[in-house]
Each structure stands twice: as C-alpha cells, then as structure tokens.
SEKOL-19461 format. One record per atom (N, C-alpha, C): atom name; residue in three letters; chain; residue number from 1; y, z, x. Coordinates in pm, 1 decimal, always signed. Last residue first. Layout:
% residues N
<'CA'; 'ALA'; 'A'; NUM; <Y; Z; X>>;
...
END
This chain:
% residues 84
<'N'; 'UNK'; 'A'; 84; <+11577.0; +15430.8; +6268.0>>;
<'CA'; 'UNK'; 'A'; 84; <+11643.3; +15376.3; +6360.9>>;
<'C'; 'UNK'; 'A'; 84; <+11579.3; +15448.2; +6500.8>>;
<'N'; 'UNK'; 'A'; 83; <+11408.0; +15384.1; +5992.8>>;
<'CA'; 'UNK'; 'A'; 83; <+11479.8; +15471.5; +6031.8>>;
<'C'; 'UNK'; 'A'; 83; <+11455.4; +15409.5; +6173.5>>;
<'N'; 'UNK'; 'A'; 82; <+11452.3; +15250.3; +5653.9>>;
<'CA'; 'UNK'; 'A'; 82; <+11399.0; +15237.2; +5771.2>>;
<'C'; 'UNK'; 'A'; 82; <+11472.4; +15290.1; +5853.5>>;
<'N'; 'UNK'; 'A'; 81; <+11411.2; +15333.2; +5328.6>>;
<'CA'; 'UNK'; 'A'; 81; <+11522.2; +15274.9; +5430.0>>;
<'C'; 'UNK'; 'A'; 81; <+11437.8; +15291.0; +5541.8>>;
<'N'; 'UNK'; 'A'; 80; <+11246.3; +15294.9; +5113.6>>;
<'CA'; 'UNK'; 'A'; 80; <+11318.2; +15175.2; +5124.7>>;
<'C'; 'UNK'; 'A'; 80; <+11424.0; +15197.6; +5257.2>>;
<'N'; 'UNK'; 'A'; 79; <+11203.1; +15603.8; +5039.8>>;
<'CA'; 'UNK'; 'A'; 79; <+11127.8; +15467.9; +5055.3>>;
<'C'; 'UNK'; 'A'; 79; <+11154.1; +15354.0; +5162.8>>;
<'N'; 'UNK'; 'A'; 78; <+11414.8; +15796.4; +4984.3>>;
<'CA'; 'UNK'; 'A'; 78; <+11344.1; +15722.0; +5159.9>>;
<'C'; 'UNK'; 'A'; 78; <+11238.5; +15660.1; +5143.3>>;
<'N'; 'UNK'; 'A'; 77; <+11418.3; +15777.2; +4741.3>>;
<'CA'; 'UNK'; 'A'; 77; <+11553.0; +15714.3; +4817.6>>;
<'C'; 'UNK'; 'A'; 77; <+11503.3; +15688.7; +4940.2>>;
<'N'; 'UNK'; 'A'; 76; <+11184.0; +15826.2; +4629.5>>;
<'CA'; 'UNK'; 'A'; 76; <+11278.0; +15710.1; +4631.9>>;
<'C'; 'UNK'; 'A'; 76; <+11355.2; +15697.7; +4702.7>>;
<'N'; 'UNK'; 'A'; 75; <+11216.5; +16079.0; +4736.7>>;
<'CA'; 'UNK'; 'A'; 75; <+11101.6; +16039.7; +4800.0>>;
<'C'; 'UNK'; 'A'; 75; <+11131.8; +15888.3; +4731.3>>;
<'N'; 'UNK'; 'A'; 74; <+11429.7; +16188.6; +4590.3>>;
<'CA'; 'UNK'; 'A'; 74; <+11402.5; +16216.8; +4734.1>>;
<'C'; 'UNK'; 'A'; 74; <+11297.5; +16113.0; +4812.8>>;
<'N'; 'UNK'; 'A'; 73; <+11303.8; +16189.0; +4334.2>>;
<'CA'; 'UNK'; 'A'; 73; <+11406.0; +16115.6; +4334.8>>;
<'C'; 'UNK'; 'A'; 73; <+11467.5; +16090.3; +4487.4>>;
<'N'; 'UNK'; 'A'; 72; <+11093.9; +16355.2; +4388.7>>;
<'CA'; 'UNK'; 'A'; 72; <+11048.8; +16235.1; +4322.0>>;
<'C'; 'UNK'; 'A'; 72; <+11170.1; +16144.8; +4311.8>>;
<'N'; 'UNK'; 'A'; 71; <+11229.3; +16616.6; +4405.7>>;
<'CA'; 'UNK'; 'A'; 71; <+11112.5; +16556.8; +4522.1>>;
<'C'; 'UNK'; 'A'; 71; <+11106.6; +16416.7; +4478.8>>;
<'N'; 'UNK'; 'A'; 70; <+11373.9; +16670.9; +4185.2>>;
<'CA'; 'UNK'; 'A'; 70; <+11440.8; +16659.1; +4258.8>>;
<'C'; 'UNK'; 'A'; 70; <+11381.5; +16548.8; +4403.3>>;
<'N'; 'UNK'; 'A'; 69; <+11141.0; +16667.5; +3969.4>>;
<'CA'; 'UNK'; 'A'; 69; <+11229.0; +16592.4; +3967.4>>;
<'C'; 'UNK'; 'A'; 69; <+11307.4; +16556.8; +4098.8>>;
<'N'; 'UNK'; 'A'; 68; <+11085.9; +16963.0; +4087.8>>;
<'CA'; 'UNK'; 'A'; 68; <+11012.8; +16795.6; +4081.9>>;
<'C'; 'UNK'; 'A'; 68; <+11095.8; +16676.4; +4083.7>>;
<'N'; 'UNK'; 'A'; 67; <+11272.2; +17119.8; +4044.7>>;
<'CA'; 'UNK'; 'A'; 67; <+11219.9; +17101.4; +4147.9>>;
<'C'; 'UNK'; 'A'; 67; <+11132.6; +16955.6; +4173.8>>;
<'N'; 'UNK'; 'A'; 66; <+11254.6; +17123.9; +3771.3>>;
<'CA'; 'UNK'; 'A'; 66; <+11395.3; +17027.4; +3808.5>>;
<'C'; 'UNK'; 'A'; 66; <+11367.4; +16990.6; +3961.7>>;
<'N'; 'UNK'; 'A'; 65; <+11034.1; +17182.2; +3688.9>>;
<'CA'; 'UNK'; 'A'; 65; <+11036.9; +17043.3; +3663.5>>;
<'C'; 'UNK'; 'A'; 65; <+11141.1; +16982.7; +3749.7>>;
<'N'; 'UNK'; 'A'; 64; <+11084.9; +17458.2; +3781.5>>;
<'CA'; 'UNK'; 'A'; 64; <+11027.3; +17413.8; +3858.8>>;
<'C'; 'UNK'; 'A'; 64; <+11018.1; +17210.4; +3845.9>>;
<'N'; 'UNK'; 'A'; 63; <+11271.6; +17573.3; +3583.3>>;
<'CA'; 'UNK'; 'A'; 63; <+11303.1; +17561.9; +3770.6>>;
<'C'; 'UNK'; 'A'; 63; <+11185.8; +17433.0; +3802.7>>;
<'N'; 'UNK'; 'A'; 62; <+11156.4; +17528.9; +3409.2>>;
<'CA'; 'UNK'; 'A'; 62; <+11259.1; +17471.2; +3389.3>>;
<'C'; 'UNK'; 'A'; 62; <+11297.7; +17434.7; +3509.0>>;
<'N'; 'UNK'; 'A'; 61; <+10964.5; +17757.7; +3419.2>>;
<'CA'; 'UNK'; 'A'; 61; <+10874.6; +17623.6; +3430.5>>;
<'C'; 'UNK'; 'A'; 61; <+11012.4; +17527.7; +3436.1>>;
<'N'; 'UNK'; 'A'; 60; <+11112.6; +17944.5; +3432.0>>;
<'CA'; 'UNK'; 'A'; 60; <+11030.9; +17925.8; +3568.4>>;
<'C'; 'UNK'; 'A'; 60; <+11002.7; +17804.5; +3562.2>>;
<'N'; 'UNK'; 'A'; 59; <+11232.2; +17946.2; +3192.3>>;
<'CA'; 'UNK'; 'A'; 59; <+11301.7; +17938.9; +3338.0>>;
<'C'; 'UNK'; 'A'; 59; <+11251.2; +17911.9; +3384.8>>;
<'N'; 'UNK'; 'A'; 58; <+11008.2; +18041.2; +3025.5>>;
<'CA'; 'UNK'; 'A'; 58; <+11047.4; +17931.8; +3057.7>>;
<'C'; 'UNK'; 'A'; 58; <+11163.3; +17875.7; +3188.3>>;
<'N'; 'UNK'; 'A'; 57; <+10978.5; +18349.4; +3139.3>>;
<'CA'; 'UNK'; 'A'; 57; <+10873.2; +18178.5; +3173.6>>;
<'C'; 'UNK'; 'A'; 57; <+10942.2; +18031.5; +3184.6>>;
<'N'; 'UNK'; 'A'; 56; <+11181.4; +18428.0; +3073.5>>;
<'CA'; 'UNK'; 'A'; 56; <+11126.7; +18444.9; +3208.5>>;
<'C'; 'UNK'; 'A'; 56; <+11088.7; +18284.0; +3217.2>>;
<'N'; 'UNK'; 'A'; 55; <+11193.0; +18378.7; +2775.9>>;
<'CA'; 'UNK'; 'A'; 55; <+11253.0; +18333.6; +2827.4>>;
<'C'; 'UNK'; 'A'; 55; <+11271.2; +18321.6; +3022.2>>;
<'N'; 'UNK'; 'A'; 54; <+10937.6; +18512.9; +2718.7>>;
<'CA'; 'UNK'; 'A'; 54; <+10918.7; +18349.5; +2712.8>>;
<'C'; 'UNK'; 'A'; 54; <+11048.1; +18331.3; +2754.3>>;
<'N'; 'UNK'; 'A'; 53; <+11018.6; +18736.5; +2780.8>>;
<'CA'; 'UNK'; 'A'; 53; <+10862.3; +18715.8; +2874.1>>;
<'C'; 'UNK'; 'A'; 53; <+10925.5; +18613.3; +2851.5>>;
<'N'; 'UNK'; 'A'; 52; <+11223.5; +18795.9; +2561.6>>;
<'CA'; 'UNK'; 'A'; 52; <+11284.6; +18849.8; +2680.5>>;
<'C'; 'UNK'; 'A'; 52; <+11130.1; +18751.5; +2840.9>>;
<'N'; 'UNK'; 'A'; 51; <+11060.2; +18729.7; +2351.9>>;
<'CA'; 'UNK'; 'A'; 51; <+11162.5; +18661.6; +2356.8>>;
<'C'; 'UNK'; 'A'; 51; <+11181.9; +18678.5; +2523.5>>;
<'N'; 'UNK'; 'A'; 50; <+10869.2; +18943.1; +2362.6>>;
<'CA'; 'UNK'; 'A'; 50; <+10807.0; +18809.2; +2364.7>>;
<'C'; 'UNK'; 'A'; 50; <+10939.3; +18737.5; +2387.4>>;
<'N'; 'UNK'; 'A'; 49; <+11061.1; +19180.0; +2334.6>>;
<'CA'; 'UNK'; 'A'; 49; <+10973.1; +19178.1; +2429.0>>;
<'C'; 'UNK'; 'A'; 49; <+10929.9; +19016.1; +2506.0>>;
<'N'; 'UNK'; 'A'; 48; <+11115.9; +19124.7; +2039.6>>;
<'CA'; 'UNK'; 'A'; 48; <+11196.1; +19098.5; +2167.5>>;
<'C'; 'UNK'; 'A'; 48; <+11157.8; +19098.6; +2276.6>>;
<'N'; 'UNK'; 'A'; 47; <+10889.9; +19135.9; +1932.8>>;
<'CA'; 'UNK'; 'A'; 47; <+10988.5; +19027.5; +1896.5>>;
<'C'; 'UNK'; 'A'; 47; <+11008.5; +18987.0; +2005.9>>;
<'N'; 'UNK'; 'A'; 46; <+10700.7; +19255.3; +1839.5>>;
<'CA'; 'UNK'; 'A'; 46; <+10694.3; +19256.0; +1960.0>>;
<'C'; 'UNK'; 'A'; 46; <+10797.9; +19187.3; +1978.8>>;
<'N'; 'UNK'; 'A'; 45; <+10430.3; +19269.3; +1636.0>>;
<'CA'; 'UNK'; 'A'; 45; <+10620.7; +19309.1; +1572.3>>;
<'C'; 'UNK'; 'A'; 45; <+10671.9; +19286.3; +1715.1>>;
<'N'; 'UNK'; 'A'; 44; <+10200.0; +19202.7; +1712.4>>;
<'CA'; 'UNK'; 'A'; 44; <+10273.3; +19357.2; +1671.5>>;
<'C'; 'UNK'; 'A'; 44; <+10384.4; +19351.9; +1698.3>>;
<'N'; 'UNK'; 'A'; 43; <+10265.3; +18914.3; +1736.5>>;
<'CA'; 'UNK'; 'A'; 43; <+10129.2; +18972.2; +1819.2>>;
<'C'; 'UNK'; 'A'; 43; <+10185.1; +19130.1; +1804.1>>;
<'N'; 'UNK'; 'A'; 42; <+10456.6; +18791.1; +1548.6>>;
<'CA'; 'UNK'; 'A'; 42; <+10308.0; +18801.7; +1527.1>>;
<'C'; 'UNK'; 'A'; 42; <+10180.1; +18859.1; +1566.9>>;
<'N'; 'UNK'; 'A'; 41; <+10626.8; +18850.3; +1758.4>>;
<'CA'; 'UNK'; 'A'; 41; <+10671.1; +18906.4; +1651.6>>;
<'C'; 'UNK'; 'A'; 41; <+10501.7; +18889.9; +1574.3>>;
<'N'; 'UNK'; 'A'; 40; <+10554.7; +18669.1; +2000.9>>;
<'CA'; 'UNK'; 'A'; 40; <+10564.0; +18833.4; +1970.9>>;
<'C'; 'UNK'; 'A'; 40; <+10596.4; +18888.8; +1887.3>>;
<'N'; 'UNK'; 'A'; 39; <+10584.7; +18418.9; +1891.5>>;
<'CA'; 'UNK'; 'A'; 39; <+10443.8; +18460.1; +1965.8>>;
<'C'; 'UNK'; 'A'; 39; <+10441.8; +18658.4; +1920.2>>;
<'N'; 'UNK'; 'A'; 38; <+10854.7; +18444.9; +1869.8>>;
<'CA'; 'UNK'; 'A'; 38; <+10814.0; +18429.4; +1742.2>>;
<'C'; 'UNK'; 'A'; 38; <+10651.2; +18470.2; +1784.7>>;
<'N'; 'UNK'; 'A'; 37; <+10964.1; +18455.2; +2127.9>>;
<'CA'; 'UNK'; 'A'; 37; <+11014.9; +18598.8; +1981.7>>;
<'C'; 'UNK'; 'A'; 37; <+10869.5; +18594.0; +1847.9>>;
<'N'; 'UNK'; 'A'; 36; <+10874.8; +18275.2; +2247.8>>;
<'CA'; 'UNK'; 'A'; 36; <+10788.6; +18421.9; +2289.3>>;
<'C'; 'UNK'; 'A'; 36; <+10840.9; +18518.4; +2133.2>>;
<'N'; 'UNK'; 'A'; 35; <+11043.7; +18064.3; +2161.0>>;
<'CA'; 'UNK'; 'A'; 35; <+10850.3; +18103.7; +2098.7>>;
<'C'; 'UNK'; 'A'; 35; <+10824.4; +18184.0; +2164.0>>;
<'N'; 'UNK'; 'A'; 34; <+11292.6; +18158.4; +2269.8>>;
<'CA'; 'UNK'; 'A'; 34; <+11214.6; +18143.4; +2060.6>>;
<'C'; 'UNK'; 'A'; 34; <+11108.5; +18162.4; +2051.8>>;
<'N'; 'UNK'; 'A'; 33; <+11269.3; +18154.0; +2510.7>>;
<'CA'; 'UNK'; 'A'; 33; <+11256.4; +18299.3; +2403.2>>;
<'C'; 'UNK'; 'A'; 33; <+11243.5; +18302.3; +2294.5>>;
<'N'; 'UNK'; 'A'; 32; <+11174.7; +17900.3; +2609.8>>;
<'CA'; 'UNK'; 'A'; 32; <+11113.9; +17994.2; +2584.8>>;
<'C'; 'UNK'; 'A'; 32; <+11099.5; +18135.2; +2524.8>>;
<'N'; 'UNK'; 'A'; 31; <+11477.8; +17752.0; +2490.3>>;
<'CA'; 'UNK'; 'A'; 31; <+11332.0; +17805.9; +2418.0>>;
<'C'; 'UNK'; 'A'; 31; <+11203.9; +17874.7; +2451.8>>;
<'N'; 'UNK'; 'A'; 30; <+11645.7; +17931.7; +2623.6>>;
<'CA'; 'UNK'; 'A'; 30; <+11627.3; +17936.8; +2510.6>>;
<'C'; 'UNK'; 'A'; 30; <+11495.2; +17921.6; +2425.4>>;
<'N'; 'UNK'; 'A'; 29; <+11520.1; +17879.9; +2915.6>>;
<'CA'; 'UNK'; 'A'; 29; <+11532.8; +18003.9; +2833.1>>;
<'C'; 'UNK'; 'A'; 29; <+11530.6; +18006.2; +2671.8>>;
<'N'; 'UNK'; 'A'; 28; <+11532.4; +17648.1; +2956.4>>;
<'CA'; 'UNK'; 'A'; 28; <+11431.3; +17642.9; +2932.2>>;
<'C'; 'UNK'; 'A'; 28; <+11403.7; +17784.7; +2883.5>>;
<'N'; 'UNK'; 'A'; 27; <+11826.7; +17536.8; +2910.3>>;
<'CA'; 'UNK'; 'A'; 27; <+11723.7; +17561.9; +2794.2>>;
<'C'; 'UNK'; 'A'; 27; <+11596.6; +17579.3; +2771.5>>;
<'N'; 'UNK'; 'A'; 26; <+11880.2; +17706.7; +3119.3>>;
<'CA'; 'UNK'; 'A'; 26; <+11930.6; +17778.4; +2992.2>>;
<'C'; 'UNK'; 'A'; 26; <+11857.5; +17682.9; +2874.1>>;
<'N'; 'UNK'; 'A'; 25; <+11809.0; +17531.4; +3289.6>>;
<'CA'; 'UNK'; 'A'; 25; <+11719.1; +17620.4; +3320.1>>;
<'C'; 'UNK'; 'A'; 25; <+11783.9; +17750.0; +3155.9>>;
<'N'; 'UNK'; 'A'; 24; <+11918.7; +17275.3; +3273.5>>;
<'CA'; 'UNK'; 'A'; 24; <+11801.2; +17255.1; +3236.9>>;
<'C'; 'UNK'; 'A'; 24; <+11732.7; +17392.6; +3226.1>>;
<'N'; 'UNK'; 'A'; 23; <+12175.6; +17344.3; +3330.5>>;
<'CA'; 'UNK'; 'A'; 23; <+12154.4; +17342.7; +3184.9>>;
<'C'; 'UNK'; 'A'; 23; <+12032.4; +17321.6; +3153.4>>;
<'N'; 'UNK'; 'A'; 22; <+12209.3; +17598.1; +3569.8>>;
<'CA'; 'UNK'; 'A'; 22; <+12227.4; +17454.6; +3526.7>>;
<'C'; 'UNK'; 'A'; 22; <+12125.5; +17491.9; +3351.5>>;
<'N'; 'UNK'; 'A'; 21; <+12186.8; +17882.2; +3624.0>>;
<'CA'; 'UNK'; 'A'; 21; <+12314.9; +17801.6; +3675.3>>;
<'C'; 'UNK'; 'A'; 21; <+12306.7; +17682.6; +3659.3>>;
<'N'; 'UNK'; 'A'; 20; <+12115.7; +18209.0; +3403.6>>;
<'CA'; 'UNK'; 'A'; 20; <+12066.0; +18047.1; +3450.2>>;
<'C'; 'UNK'; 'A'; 20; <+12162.4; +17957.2; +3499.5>>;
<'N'; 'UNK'; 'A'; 19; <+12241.6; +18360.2; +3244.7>>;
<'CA'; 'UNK'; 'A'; 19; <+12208.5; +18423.7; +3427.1>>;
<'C'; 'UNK'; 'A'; 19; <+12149.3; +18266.1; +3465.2>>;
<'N'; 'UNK'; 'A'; 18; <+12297.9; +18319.1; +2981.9>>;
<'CA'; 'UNK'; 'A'; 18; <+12410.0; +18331.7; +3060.6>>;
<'C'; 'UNK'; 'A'; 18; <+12294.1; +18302.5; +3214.8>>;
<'N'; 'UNK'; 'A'; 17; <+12027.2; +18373.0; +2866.0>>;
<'CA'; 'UNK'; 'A'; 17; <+12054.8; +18235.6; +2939.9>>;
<'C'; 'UNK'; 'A'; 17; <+12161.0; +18223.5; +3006.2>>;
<'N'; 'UNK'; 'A'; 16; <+12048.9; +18618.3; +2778.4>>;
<'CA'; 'UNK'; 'A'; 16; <+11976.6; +18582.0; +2905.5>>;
<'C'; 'UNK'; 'A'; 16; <+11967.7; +18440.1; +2943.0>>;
<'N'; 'UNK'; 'A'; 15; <+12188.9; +18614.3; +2626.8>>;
<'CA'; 'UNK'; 'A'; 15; <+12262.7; +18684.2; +2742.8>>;
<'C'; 'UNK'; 'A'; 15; <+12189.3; +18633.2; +2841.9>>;
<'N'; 'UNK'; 'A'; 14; <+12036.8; +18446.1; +2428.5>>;
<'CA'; 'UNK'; 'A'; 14; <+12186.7; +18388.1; +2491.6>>;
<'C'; 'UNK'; 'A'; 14; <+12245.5; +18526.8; +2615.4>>;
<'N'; 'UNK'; 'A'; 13; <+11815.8; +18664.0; +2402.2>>;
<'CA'; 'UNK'; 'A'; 13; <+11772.7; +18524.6; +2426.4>>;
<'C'; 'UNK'; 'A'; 13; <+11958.6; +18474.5; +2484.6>>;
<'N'; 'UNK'; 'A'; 12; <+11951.6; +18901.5; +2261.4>>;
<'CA'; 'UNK'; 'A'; 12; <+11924.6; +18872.1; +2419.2>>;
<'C'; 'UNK'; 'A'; 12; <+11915.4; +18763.1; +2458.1>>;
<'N'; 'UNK'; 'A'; 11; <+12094.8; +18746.4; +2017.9>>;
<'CA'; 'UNK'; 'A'; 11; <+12153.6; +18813.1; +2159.9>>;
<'C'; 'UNK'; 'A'; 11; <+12085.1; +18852.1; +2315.0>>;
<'N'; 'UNK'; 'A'; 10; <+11872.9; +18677.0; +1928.2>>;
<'CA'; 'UNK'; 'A'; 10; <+11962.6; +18580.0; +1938.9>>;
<'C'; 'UNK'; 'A'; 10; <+12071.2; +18680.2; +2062.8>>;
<'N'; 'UNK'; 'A'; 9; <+11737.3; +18933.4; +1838.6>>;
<'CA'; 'UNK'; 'A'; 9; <+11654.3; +18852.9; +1963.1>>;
<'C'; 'UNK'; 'A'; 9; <+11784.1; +18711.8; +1949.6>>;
<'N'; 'UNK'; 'A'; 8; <+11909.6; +19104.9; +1704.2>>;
<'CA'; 'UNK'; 'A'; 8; <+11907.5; +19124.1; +1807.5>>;
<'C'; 'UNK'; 'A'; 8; <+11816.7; +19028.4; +1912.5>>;
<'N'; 'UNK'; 'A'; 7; <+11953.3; +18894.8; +1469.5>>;
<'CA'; 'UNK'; 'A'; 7; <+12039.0; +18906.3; +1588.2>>;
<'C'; 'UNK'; 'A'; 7; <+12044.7; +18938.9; +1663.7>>;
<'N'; 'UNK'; 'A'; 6; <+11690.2; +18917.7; +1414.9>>;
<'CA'; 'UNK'; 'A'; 6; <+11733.2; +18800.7; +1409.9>>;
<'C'; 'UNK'; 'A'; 6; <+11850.7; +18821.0; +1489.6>>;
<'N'; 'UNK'; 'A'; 5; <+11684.2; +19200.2; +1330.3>>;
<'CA'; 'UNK'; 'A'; 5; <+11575.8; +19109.4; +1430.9>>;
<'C'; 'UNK'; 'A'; 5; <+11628.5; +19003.0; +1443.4>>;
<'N'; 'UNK'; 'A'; 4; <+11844.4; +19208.5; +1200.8>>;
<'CA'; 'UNK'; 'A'; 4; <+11885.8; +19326.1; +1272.2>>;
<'C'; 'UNK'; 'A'; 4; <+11786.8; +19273.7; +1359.9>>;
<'N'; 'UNK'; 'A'; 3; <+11776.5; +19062.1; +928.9>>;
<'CA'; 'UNK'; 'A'; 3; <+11840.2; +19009.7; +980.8>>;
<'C'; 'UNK'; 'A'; 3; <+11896.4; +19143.8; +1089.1>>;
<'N'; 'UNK'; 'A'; 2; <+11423.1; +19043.5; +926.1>>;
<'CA'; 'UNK'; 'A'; 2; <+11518.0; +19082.3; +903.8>>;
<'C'; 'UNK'; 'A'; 2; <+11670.2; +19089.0; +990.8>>;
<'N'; 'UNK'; 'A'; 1; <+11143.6; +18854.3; +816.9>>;
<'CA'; 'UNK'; 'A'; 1; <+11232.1; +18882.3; +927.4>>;
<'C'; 'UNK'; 'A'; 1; <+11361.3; +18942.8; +874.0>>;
END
C-alpha cells in the first residue's frame, strides 16, 4: 500500500462520514469503508471505490440497527401501560 492510497481512502472514508447525523451511522461508515477499501483493493486495486460502496452499506445497516433498536425500546415502553 502506498501512502497516496492510504490518504486518499482516509479522506474519503471521513468526508463521508461527515454526511451521517448520529454516531452510530459515522461508524457504520467508517467501517464499512475500511473493509470495502481493503475488499477492493484485493478485488483490482479498487480501493476507493470499495471504501466509498462499504461506507454506503454500512450506513444502511447502521440506519437500520438504530431503527431496531428504536422499535424494541417503543414496544417496552407500551408494554406495561394501559390505555384509558
């Protein structure tokens, strides 16, 4: 790896976590752009490409746990109350 790859997939990977509005969804960028850099750097040199996909993804899947999370802490709270 050379270091002109190394900074340029550390710069997109952190611009592109700027655009995420909680912390679960910048790290699901981060690391999805490590292992897309590194997926894509093995699948023809593809670095950034794979960085720029795995940081998509991981967002998505980051969105979506927090989405869970959110239902499952929702669906506690109206357990237990009884409605009038």
């Amino acid at each position: 790896m050379t270091l002109k790859f190394l900074s340029l997939t550390a710069a997109v990977m952190v611009g592109l976590a700027a655009f995420g509005t909680s912390q679960a969804q910048a790290i699901g960028c981060v690391s999805g752009g490590a292992a897309g850099a590194v997926a894509g750097h093995y699948a023809g040199h593809h670095a950034v490409m794979g960085a720029i996909a795995g940081c998509v993804a991981g967002h998505e899947i980051a969105k979506h746990r927090a989405e869970q999370e959110h239902e499952v802490q929702r669906a506690h709270n109206t357990d237990g109350q009884r409605s009038l």
